[in-house]
ZAMARGU-4260 file (C-alpha; in steps of 0.2 Angstrom, whole numbers, plus 5000, padded with zeros to 4 digits):
<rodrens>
0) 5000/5000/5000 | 5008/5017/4993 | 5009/5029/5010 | 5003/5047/5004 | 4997/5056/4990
5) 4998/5074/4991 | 4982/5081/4981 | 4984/5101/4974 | 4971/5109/4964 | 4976/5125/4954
10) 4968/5136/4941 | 4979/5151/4936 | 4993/5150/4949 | 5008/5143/4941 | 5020/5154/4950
15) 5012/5151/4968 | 5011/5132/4964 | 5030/5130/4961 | 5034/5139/4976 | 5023/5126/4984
20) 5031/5110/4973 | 5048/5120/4979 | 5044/5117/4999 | 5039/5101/4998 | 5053/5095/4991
25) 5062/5101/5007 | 5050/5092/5018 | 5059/5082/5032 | 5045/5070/5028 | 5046/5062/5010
30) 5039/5046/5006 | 5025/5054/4996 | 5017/5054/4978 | 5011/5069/4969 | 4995/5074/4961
35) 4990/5092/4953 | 4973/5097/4945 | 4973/5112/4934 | 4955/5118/4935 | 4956/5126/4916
40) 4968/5137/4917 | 4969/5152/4904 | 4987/5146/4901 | 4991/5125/4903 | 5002/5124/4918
45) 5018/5115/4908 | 5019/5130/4897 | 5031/5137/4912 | 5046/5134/4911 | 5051/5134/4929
50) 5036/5124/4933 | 5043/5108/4921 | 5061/5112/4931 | 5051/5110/4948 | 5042/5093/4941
55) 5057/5085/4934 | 5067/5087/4947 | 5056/5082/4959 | 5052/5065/4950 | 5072/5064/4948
60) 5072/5062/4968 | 5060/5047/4969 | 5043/5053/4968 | 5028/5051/4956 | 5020/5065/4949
65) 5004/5067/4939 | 4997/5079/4931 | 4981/5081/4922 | 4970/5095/4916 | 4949/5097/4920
70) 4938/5093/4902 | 4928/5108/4910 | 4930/5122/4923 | 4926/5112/4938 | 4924/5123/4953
75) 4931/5119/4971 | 4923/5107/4979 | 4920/5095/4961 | 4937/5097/4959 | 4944/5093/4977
80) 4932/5077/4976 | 4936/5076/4956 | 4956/5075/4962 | 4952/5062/4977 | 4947/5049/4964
85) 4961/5051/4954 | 4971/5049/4966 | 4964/5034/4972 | 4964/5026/4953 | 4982/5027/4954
90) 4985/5019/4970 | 4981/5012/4986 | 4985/5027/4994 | 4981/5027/5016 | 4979/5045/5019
95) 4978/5060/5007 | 4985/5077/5010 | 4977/5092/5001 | 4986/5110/5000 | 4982/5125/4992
100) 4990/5130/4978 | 4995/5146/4985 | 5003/5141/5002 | 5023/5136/5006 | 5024/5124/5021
105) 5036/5124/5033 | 5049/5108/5033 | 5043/5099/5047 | 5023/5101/5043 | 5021/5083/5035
110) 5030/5078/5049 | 5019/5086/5061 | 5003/5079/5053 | 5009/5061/5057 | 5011/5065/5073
115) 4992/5074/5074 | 4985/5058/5068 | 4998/5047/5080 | 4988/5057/5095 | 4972/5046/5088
120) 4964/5058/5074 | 4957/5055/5059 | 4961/5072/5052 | 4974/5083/5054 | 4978/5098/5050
125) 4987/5116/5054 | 4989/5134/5056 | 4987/5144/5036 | 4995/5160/5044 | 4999/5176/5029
130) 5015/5177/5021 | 5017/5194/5021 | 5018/5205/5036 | 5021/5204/5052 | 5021/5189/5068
135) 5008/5188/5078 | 5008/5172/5092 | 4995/5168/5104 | 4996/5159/5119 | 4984/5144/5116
140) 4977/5142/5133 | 4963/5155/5126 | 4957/5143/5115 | 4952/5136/5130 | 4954/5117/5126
145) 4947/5117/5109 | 4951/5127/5092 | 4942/5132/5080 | 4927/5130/5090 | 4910/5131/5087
150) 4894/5134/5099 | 4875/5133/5090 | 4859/5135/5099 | 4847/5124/5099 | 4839/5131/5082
155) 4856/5127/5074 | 4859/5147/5073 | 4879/5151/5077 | 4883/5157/5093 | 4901/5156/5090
160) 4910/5148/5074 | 4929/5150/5079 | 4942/5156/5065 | 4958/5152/5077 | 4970/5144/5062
165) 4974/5160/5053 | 4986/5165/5069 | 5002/5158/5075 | 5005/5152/5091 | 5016/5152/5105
170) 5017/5136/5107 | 5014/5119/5098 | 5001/5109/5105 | 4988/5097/5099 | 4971/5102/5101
175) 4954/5095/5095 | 4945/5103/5081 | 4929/5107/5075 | 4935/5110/5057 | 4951/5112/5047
180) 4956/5126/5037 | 4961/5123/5019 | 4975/5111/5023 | 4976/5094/5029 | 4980/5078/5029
185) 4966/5067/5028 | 4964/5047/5033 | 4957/5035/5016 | 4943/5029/5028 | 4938/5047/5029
190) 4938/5048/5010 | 4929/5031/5008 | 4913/5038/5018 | 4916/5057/5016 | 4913/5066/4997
195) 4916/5084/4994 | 4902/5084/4980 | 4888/5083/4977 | 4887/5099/4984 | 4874/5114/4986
200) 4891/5125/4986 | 4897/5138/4972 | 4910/5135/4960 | 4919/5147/4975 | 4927/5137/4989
205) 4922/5145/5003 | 4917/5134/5019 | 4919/5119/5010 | 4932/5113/5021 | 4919/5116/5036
210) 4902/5106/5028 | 4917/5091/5025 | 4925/5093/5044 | 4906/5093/5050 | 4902/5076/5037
215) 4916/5067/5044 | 4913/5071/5063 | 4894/5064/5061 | 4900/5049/5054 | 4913/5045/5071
220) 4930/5054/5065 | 4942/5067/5074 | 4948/5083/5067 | 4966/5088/5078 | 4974/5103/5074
225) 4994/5106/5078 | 5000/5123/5083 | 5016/5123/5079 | 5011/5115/5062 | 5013/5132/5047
230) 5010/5134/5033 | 5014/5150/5024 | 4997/5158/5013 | 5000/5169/4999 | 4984/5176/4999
235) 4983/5178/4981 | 4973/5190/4974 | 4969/5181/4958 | 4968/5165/4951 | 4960/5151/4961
240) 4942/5152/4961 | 4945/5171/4962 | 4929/5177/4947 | 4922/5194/4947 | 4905/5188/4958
245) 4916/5180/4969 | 4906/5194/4984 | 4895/5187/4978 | 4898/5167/4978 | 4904/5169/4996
250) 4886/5175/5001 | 4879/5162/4994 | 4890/5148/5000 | 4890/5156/5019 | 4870/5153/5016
255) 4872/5134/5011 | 4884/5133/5027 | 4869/5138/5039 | 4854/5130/5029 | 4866/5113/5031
260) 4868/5117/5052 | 4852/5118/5054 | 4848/5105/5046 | 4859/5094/5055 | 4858/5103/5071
265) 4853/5089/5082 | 4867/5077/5078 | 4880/5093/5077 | 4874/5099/5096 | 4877/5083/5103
270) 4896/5086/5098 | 4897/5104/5099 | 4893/5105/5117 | 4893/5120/5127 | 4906/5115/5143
275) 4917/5130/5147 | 4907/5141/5138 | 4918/5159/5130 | 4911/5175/5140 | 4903/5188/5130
280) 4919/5198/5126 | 4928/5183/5118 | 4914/5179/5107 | 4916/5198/5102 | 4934/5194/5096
285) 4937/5194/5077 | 4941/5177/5079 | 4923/5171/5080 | 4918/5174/5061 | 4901/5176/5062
290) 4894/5183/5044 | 4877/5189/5039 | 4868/5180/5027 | 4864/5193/5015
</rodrens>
């Protein structure tokens, strides 16, 4: 059975995606394959030069690499699903690992991600922390036990829905979750009962990552989430699913995220319990990304 198969989806960001192919080839961990999905980009990704340097080299140090092209604009979450069955076609991979095309991971984060699903989790996953300007750590005793947590009433309405993985940290620690952001690494038995699409979701990928946490938790599995595990987000402006509705799309998908809470709200309150509940002011923090609906 092949080990991991590292899954990125890209549209438009060849620059952003070699700096990615570029840090994983530093990565302390390394018995991995690689698979990339170009979502219709204007221009086919091996037109770039330094992208085919990036891609023969790292074939040239013992890794497999595919990459294929979408018959059709795909959108996020068809994509991520479209680029999990590929993946699986090719081998019997145990776990998956999805990045962004337009993140750099640290050395050790492959690393850390083992070690998250050593500590007896299903999914694993990190902080996604901007590139560009300055540090700034939190002491992770505020998150209180839990991150990226989130508290419904009984009508399924958001109290709190925790943002807490955009931040570093002060120190690494593992923590349960109640959902990932963007990356993660991901077990094949998750995979075999958990699909990204269907979906009600726009071609935007907006809280997809959140409906799949909240799949996977109904059906038995954990989401941990290391501290000290970074990754670097570029926060590119375009490319991606970046479209000129994108306002728009996230709207939209914001609404499918509360319409599917509340319709699941009984099975999602008996796991998002209320114990050691944040006082007001903390649940004023911009950290608890509550958004209209409209």
């Amino acid at each position: 059975m092949n080990k991991l198969a590292i899954l990125i989806n890209v549209k438009d960001r060849p620059t952003e995606c070699a700096l990615l192919l570029q840090s994983l080839r530093t990565q302390t961990y390394q018995d991995f394959d690689v698979f990339i999905l170009d979502d219709m980009s204007g221009t086919v990704m091996n037109m770039y030069h330094f992208f085919n340097c990036l891609v023969t080299r790292i074939k040239s140090e013992g890794h497999r690499i595919f990459l294929k092209r979408t018959e059709f604009p795909h959108g996020v979450s068809r994509a991520r699903q479209a680029i999990v069955d590929w993946a699986f076609s090719k081998g019997d991979y145990e776990y998956t690992l999805r990045v962004d095309d337009d993140v750099v991971l640290e050395q050790d984060y492959i690393e850390r991600m083992f070690k998250v699903i050593e500590k007896g989790y299903d999914i694993a996953s990190g902080v996604t922390t901007p590139m560009t300007g300055p540090v700034f750590k939190r002491d992770p005793k505020y998150l209180r036990g839990i991150i990226n947590r989130v508290i419904l009433d009984k009508e399924g309405n958001y109290i709190m829905n925790g943002d807490d993985c955009g931040w570093r940290y002060t120190d690494s620690v593992i923590l349960p979750a109640h959902h990932f952001r963007s990356c993660a690494l991901i077990k094949r038995e998750v995979h075999d009962k958990i699909k990204y699409y269907p979906t009600k979701f726009s071609k935007h990928g907006f809280r997809e990552e959140q409906i799949f946490s909240y799949k996977a938790q109904m059906e038995g599995f954990k989401v941990g989430i290391d501290t000290g595990a970074v990754n670097y987000h570029q926060m590119t402006p375009s490319g991606g699913e970046r479209f000129p509705d994108q306002v728009d799309l996230v709207k939209f998908n914001q609404k499918i995220l509360v319409e599917y809470t509340k319709e699941n709200k009984d099975k999602l309150n008996k796991i998002f319990t209320h114990e050691n509940m944040p006082d007001e002011l903390e649940l004023q923090k911009e950290t608890n990304l509550l958004m209209e609906e409209n």
